[in-house]
C-alpha positions in Angstrom: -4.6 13.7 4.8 -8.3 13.1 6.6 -11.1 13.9 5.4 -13.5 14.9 8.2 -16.7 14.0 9.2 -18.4 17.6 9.4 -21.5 16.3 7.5 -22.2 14.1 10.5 -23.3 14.6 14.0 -20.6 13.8 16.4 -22.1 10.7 17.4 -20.0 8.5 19.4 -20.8 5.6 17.8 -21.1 4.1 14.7 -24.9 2.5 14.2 -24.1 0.7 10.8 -20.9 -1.3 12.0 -22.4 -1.8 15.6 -25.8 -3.3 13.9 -24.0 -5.0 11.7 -21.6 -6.9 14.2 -24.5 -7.7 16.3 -26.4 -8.9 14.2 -23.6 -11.3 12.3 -23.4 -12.9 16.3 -26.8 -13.2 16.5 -27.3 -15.1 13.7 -23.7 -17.1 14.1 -24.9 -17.8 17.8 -28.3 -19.4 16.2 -26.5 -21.2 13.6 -23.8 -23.0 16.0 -26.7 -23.9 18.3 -28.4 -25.5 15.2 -24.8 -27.1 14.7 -24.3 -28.4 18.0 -28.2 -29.6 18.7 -27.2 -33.2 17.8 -23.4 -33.3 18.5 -22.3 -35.2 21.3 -20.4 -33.0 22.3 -23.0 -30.3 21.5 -24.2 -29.3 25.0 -20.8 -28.5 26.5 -19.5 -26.6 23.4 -22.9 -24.5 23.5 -22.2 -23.3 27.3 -19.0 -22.1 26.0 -20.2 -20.3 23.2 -23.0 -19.0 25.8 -20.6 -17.7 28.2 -18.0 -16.4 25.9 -20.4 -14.0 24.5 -21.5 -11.6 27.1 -17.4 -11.5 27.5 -17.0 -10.7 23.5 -19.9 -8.0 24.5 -17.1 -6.6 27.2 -14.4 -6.7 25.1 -16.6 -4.7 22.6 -17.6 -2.0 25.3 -13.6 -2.5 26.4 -12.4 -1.6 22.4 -15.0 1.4 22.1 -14.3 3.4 25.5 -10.6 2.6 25.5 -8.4 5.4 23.9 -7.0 3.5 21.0 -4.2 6.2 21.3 -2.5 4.3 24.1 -1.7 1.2 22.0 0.3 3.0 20.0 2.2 4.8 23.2 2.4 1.7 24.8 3.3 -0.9 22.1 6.7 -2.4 23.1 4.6 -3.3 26.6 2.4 -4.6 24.3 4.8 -6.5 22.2 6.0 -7.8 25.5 3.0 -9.3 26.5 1.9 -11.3 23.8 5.5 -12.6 23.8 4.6 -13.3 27.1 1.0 -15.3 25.9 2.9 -17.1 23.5 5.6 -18.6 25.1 3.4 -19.1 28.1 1.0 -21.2 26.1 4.1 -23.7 24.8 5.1 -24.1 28.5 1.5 -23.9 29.8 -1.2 -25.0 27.6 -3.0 -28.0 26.4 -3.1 -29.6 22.9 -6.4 -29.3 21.0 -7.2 -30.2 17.4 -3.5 -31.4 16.7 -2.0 -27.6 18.1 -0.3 -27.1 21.4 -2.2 -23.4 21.2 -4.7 -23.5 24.3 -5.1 -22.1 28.0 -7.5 -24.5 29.9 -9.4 -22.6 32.3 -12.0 -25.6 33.7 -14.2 -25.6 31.2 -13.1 -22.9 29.5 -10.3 -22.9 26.9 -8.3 -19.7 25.7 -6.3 -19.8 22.4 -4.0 -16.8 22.2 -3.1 -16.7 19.2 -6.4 -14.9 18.2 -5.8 -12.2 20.6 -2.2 -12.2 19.4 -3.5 -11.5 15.8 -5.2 -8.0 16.5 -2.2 -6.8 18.8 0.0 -7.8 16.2 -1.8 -5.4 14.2 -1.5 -2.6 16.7 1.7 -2.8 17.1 2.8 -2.6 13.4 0.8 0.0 13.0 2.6 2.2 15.8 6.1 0.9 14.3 4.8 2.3 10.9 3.5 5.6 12.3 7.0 6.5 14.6 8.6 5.9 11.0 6.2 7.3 8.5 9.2 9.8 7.4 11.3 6.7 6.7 8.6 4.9 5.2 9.9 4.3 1.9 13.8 2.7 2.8 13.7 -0.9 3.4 15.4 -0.7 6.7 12.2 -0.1 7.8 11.0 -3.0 6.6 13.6 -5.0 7.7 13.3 -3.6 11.1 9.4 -4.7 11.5 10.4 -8.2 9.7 12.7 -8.7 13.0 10.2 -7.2 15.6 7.5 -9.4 14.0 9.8 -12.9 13.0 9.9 -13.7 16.9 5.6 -13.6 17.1 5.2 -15.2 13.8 8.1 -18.3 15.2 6.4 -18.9 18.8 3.1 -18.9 16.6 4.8 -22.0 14.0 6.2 -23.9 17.0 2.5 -24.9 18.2 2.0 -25.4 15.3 -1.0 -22.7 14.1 -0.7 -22.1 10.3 -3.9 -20.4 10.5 -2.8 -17.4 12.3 0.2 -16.8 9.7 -2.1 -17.7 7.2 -4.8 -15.0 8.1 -2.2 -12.2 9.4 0.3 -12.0 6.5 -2.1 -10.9 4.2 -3.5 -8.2 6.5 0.1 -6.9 7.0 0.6 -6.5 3.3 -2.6 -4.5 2.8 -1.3 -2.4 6.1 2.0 -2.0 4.2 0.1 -1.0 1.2 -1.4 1.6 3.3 1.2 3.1 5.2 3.2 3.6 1.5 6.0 1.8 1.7 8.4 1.5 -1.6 6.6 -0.4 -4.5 9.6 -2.2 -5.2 9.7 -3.5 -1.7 6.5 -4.4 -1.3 6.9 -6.5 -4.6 9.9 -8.2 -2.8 7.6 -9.1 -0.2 4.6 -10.4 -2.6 7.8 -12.6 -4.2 8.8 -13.8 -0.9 4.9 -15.5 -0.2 4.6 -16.4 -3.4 7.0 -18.6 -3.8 7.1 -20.1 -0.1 3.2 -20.9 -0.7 4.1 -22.0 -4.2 6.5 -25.1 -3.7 4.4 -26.7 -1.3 1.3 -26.8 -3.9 3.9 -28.2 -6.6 5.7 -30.6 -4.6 2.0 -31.7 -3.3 1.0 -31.9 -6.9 3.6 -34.2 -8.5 2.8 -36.4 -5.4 -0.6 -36.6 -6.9 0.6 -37.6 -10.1 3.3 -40.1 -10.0 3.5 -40.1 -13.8 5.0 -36.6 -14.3 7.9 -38.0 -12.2 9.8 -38.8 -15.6 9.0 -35.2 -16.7 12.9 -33.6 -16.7 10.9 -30.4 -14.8 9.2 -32.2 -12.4 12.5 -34.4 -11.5 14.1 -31.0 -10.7 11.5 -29.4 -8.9 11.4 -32.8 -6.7 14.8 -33.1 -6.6 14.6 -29.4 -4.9 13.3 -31.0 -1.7 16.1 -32.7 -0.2 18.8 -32.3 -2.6 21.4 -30.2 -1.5 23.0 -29.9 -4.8 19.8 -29.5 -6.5 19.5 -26.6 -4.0 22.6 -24.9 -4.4 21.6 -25.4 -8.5 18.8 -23.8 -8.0 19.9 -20.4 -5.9 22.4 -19.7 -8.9 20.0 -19.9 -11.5 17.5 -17.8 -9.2 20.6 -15.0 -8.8 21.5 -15.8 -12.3 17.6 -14.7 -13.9 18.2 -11.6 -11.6 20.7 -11.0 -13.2 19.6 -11.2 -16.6 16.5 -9.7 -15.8 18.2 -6.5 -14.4 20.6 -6.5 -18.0 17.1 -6.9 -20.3 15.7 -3.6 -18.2 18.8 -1.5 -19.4 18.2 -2.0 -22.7 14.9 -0.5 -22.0 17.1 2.2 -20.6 15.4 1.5 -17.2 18.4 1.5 -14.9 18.0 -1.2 -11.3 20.9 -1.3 -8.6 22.9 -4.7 -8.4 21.9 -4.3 -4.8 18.5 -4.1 -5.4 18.6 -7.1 -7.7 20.9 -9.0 -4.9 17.5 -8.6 -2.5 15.6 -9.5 -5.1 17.2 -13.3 -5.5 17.3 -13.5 -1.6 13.5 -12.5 -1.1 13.1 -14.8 -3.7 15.1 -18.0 -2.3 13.7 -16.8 1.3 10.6 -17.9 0.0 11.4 -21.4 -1.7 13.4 -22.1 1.8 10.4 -20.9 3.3 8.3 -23.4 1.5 10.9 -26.0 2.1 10.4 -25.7 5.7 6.4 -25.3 5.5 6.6 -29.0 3.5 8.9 -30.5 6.2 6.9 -29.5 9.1 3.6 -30.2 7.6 1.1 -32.2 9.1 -0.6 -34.8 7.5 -4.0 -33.7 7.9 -2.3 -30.8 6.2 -1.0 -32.2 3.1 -4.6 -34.2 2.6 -6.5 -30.6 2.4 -4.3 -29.6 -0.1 -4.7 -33.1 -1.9 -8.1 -32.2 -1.7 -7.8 -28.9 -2.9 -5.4 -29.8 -6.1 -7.9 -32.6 -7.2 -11.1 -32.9 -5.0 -12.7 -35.5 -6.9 -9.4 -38.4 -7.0 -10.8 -39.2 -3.2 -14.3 -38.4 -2.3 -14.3 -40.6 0.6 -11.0 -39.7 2.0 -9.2 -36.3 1.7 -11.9 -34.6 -0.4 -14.7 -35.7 1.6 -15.5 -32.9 3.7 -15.2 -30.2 1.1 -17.3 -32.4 -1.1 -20.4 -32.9 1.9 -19.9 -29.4 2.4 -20.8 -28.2 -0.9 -23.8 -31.1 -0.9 -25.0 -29.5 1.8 -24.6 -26.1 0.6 -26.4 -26.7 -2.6 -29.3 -28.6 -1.3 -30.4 -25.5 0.6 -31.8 -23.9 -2.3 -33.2 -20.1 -2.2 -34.3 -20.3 0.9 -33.4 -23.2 3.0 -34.7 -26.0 5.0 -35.0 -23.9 8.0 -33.3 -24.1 11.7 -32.4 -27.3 13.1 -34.1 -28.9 9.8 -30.4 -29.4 7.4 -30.3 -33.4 7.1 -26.7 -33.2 5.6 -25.5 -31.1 8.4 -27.6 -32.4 11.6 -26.9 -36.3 10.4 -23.2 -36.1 10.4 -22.7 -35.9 7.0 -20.8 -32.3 6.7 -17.5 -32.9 9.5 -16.4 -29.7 11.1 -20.0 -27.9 10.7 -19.6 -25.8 13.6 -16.3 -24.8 12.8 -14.2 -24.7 9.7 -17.9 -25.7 7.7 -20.2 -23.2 9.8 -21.1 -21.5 6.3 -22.3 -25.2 5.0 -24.8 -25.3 7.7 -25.5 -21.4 7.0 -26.4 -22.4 3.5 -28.4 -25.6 3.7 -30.3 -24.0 6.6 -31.1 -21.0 5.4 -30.5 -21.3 1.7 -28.8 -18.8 -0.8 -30.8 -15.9 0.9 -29.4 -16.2 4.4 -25.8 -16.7 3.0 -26.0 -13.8 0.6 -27.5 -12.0 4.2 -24.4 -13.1 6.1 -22.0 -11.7 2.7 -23.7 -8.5 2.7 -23.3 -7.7 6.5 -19.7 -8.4 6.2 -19.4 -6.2 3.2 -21.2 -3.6 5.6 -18.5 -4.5 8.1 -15.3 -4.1 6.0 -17.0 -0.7 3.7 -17.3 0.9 6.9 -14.4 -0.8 7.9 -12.7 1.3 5.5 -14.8 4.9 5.9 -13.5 4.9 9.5 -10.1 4.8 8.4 -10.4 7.8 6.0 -11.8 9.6 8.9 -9.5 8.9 11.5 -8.2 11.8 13.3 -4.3 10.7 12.8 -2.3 7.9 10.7 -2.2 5.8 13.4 -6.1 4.9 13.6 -6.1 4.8 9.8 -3.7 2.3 9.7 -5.5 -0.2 12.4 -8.4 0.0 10.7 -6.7 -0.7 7.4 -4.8 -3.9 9.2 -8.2 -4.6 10.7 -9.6 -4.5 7.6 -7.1 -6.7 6.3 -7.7 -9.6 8.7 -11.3 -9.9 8.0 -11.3 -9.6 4.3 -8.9 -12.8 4.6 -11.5 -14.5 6.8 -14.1 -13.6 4.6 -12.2 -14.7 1.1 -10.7 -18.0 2.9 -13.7 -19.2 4.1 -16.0 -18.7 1.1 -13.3 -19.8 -1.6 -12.9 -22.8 0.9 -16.3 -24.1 0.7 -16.6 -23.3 -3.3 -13.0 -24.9 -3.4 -11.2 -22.3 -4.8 -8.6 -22.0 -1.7 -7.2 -25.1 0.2 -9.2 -26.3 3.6 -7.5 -24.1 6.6 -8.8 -24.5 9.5 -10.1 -20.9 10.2 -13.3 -20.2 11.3 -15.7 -17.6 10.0 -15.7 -15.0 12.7 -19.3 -14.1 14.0 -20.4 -17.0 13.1 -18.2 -20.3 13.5 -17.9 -21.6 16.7 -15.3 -20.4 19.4 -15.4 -17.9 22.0 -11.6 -16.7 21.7 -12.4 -15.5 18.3 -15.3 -14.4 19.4 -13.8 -12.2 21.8 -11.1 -11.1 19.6 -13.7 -9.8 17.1 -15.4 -8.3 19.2 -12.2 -6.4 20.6 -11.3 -5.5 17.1 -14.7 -3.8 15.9 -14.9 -2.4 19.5 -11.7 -0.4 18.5 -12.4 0.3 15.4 -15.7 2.2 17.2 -13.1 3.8 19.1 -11.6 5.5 15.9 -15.0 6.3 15.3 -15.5 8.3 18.2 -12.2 9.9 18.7 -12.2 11.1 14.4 -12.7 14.9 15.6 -10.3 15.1 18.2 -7.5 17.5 17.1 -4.3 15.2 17.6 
């Protein structure tokens, strides 16, 4: 199913991904410095960032020497303890930025979560490998939706939408990989469909109070807190089934009624899924996707950041003002810019150059990324790398589209180079075991 690396030496390490993770810190470190030079707050948060990287380095060194192998023999301990992290950090931890998802270690905080995202990772990945003959039956989905609901629930109750946000869609590209059922992974892209889609059109029609009279747009409001308009709504969903199963068998394509039963119920799992998403929505929430739906209605209020961001962004030019030189940025203007606008700073700083640099390191990152996997010496390092792959490509997609406003405001930092040591770490732990793959791709398993 491998190829193998015969061509090759048998190098232990790969130079490409290692030079190109170093030097995406490198240049993140000098870009949150330039951040933090005339924050308040800037000296402190620098000595974090300082000590949390020779520990990212150890993680690294930790990811490439440690047989990946044992993850997979050991996942359920695994699984244990980032149960363990997670409910310790509800009981335990501080509130930070509006989320009850921190250790505080002096002067050192610790968010699990990002740890929490990689073993996640790891251990679907060994699920999927002790089942790979079973692969295609959706018990086997429904089996990793009930090891995975209790991670995904202790990650909600903090509340950290960012980690769901970031991880589902690495799951579906590991599902993808591993070859599960079509059909199944379709219910699955239904499911997050619709729970992401109510919350956008409920959000929308609160934007524009003059659709309310609009016979649509009084159901689809209606949906969110009337039970009847609810229970409505499910029998039309089971009722399009349905139909939609009848219209195929004319076609002489021939569905189950069981399969068109889950159908409906990934379907509605989703809308309820939304439902809940708009209940327990913040509303610092609700005003990035108000700002995402019509950025311009409030450029002092809800839009504001995106909009400084992309002043900043454009008044970079080709090549930048230079370090420690972006007015937009080191004034105050751009909120967030060692964070959640890091790549604002990035492109007012050092212009379209340095943030085309930045996109082609991470496209060296996820290519090779992806050439590890087809090299790995088993299914199980193929598919960490794949769900590796998928995390990062999420990062990468969310935080771009977020500052060109094609994808809501999330919250989620641009690993490498936004601020934060416990993604920092995390990264680094990821690429160090993806190194690991790397070494171990000629080992007869």
């Amino acid at each position: 199913m491998f190829s193998k690396d015969n061509s090759t030496k048998r190098s232990s390490i790969d130079l490409v991904l290692m030079i190109s993770v170093a030097l995406l810190a490198l240049i993140g470190f000098a870009i949150v410095f330039s951040a933090l030079s005339t924050s308040p707050l800037g000296q402190n948060a620098f000595r974090t960032q300082l000590i949390a990287l020779p520990i990212a380095v150890g993680a690294f060194v930790f990811g490439w020497l440690f047989n990946y192998q044992i993850y997979s023999e050991q996942y359920k301990n695994l699984y244990i303890f980032i149960m363990a992290l997670l409910i310790g950090v509800l009981v335990f931890g501080i509130t930070q930025r509006g989320s009850h998802s921190w250790f505080r270690f002096g002067i050192i905080s610790f968010q699990p979560s990002e740890i929490c995202r990689i073993a996640t990772i790891l251990i679907s990945a060994a699920f999927l490998q002790r089942h790979k003959q079973e692969i295609k039956e959706f018990k086997i989905l429904v089996l990793l939706g009930i090891i995975l609901l209790p991670i995904f629930a202790l990650i909600m109750m903090q509340p950290d939408f960012s980690s769901v946000v970031v991880t589902a869609p690495a799951l579906l590209i590991l599902l993808f990989a591993a070859g599960v059922n079509i059909y199944y992974f379709c219910l699955i892209l239904a499911f997050g469909l619709t729970a992401g889609i109510f919350p956008i059109l409920w959000t929308y029609l609160s934007l524009n109070p003059t659709l309310a009279d609009n016979f649509f747009a009084h159901i689809v409001l209606s949906l969110k807190d009337n039970i009847w308009y609810i229970l409505g709504f499910s029998i039309f969903i089971f009722a399009i089934c349905w139909f939609f199963k009848q219209l195929l068998k004319q076609f002489r394509v021939e569905i189950s009624g069981v399969l068109i039963f889950i159908l409906a119920g990934a379907i509605l799992s989703g809308f309820f899924s939304g439902l809940f998403v708009e209940k327990k929505m913040k509303p610092y929430q609700r005003k990035r996707v108000e700002a995402f739906l019509a950025p311009k209605s409030d450029p002092k209020g809800a839009s504001y950041n995106v909009l400084q961001a992309q002043i900043a962004m454009g008044s970079g030019g080709v090549f930048g003002k230079g370090l420690f030189s972006g007015t937009q940025s080191r004034l105050g203007f751009v909120p967030e810019r060692h964070t959640d606008f890091i790549l604002a700073v990035l492109g007012e700083e050092t212009g379209l150059f340095g943030t085309l640099a930045v996109l082609f390191l991470y496209a060296l990152l996820l290519w090779r990324t992806m050439l590890i996997a087809t090299l790995s010496s088993d299914i199980y390092g193929y598919l960490v790398c794949c769900g590796i792959f998928g995390i990062f490509f999420t990062y990468l997609i969310i935080n771009f589209g977020m500052l060109i406003g094609l994808v809501p405001v999330a919250g989620i930092p641009l690993p490498f180079i936004s601020y934060g040591g416990s993604n920092l770490v995390a990264s680094m732990w990821a690429f160090g075991i993806v190194e690991n793959i790397y070494r171990r791709r000629l080992t007869v398993i």
